[in-house]
N, CA, C and O atoms as CSV, one atom per row, in Angstrom:
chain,resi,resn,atom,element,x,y,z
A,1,UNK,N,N,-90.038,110.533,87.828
A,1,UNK,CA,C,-89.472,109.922,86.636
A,1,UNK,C,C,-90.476,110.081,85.503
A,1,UNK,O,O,-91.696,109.971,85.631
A,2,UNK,N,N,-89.570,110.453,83.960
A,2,UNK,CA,C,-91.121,111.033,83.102
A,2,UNK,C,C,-91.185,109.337,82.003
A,2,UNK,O,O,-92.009,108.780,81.278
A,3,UNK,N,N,-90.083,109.141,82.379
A,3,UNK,CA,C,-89.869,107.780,81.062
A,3,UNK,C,C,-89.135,108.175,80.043
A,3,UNK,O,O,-89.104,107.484,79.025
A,4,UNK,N,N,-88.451,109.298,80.137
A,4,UNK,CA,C,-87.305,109.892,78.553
A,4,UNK,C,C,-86.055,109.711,78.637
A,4,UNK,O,O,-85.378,109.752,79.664
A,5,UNK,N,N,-85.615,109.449,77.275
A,5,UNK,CA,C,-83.749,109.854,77.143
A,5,UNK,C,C,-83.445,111.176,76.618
A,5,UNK,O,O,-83.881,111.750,75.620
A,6,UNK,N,N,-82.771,111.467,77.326
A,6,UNK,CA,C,-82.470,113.176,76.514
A,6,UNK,C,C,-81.067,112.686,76.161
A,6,UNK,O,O,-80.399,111.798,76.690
A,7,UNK,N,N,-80.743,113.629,74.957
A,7,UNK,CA,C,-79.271,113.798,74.396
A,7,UNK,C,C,-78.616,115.108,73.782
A,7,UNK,O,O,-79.135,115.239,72.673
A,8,UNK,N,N,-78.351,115.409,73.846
A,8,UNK,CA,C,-77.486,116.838,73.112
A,8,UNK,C,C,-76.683,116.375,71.954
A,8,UNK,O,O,-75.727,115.612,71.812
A,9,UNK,N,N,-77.671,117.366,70.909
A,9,UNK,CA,C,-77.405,117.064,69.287
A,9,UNK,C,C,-76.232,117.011,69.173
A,9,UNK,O,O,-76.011,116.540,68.057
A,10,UNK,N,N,-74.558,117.397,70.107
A,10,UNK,CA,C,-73.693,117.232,69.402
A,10,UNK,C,C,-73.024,118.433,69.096
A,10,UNK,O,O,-73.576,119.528,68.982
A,11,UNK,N,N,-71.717,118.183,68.952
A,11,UNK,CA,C,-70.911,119.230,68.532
A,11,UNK,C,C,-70.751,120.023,67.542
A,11,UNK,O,O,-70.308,121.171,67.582
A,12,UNK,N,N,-71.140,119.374,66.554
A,12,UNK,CA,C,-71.362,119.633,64.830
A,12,UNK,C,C,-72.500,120.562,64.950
A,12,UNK,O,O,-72.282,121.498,64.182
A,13,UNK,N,N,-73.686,120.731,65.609
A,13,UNK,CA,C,-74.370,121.550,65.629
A,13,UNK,C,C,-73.963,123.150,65.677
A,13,UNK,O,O,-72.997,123.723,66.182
A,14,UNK,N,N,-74.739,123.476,65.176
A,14,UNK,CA,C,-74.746,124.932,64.764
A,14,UNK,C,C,-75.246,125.356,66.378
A,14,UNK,O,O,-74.298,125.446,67.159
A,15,UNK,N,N,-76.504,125.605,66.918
A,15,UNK,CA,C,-76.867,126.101,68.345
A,15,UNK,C,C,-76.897,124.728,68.867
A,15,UNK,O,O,-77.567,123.842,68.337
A,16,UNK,N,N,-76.095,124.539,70.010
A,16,UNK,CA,C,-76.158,122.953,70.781
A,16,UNK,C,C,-78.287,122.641,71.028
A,16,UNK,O,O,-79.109,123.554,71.096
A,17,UNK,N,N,-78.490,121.672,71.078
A,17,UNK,CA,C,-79.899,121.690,71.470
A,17,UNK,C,C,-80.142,120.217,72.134
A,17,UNK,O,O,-79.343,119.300,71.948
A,18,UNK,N,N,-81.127,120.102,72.795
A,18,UNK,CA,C,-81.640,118.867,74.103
A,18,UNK,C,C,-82.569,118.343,73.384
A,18,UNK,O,O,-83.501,119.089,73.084
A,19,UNK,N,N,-82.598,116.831,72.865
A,19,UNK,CA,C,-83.891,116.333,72.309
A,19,UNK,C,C,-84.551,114.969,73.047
A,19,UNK,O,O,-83.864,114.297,73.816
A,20,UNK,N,N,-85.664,114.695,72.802
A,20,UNK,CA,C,-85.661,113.344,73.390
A,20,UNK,C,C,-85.061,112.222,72.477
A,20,UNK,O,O,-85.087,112.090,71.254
A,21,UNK,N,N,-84.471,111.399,73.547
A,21,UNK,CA,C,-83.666,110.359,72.546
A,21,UNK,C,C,-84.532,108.678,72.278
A,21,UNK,O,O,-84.230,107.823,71.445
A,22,UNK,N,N,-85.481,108.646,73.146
A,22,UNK,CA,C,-86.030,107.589,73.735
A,22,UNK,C,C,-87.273,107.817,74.823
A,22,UNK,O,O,-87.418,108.872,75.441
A,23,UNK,N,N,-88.210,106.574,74.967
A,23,UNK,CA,C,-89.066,106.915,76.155
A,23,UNK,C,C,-89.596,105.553,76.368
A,23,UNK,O,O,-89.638,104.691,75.490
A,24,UNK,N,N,-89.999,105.410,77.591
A,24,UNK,CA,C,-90.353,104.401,78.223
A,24,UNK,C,C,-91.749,103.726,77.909
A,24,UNK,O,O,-92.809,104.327,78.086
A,25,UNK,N,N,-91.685,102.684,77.523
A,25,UNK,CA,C,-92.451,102.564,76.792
A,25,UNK,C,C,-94.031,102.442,78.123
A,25,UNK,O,O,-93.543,101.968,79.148
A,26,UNK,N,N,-95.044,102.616,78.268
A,26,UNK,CA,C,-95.922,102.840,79.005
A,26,UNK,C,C,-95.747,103.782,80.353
A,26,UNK,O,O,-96.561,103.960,81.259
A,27,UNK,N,N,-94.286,104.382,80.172
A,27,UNK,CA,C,-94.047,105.841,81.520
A,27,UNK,C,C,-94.934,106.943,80.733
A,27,UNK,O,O,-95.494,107.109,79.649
A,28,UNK,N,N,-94.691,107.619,82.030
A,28,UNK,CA,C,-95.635,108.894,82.263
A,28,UNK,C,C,-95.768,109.915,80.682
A,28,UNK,O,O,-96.721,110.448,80.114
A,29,UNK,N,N,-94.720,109.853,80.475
A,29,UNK,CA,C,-94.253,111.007,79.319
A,29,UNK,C,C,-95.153,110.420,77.988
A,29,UNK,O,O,-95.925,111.094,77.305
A,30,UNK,N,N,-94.857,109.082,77.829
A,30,UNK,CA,C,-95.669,108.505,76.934
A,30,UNK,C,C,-97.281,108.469,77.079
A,30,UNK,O,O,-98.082,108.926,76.263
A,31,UNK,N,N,-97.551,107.881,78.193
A,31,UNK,CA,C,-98.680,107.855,78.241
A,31,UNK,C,C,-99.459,109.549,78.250
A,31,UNK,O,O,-100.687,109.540,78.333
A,32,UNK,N,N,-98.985,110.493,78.195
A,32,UNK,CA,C,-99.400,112.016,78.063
A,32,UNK,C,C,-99.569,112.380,76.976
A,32,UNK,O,O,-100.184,113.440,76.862
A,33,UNK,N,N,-99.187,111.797,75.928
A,33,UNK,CA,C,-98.892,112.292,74.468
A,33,UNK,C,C,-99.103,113.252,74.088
A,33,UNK,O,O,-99.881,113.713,73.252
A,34,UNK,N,N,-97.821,113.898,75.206
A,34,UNK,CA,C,-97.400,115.361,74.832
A,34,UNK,C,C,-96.378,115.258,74.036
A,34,UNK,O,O,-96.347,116.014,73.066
A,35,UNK,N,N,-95.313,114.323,74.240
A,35,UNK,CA,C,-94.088,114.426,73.909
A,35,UNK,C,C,-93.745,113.498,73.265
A,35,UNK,O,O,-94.343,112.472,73.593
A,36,UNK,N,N,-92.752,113.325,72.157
A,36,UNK,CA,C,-92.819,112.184,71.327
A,36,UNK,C,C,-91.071,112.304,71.007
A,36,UNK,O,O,-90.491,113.343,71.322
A,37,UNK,N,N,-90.471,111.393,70.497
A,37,UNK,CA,C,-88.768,111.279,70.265
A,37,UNK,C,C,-88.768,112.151,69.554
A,37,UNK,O,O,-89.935,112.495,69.363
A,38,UNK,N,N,-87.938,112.871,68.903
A,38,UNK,CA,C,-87.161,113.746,68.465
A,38,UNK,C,C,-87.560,115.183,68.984
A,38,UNK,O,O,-86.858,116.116,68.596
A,39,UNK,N,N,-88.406,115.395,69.653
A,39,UNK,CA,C,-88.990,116.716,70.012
A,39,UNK,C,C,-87.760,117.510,70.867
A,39,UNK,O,O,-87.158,117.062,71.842
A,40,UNK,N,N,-87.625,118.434,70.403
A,40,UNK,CA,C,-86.590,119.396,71.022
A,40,UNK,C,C,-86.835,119.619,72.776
A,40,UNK,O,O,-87.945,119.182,73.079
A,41,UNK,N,N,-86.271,120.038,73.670
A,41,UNK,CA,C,-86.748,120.563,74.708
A,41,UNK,C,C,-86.289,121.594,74.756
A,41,UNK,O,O,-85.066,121.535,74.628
A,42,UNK,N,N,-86.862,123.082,74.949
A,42,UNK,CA,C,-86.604,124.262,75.103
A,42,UNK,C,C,-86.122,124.613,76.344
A,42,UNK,O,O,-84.969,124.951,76.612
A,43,UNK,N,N,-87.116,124.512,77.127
A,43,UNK,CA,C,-86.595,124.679,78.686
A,43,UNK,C,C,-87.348,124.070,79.824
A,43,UNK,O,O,-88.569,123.915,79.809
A,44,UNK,N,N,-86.522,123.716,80.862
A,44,UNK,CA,C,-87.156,123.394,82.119
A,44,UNK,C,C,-87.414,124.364,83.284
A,44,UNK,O,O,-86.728,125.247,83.799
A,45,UNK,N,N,-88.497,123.942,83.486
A,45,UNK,CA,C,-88.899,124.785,84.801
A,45,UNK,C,C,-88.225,126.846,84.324
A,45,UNK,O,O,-87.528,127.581,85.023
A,46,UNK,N,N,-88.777,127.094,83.060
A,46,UNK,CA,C,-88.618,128.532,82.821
A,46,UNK,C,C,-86.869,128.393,82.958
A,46,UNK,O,O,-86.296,129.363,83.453
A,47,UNK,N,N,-86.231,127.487,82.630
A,47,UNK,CA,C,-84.500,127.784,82.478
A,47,UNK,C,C,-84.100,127.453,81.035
A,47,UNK,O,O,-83.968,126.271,80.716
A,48,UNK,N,N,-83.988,128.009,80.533
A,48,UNK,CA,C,-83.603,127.790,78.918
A,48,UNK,C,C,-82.373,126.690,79.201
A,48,UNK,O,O,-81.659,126.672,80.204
A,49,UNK,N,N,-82.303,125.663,77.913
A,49,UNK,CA,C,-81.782,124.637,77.335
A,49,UNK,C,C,-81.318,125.055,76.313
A,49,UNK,O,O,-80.535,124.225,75.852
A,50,UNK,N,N,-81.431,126.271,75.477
A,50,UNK,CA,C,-81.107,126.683,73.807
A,50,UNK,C,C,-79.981,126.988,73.906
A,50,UNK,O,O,-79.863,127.723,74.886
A,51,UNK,N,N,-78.721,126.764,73.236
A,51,UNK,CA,C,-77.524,127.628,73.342
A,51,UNK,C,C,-76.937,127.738,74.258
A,51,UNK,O,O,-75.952,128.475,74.276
């Protein structure tokens, strides 16, 4: 578990895209401060998320 909400920008979007929506406040993801809310996610584990 990383501590995130993901959401998909939506239909209205031009290329669909995965962002964080939320995060836990003292989970893993946070405490890394790699990743912060609105940050896009490209891909997991080398599998694209874009389009």
């Amino acid at each position: 578990i990383l501590g995130v909400v993901i959401v998909e920008s939506g239909w209205g979007s031009i290329l669909p895209t995965v962002i964080i929506a939320n995060m836990m406040h003292g989970g893993p993801a946070e405490k890394s401060g790699r990743l912060n809310i609105g940050d896009q996610i490209m891909s997991i584990n080398g599998t694209s998320l874009v389009g």
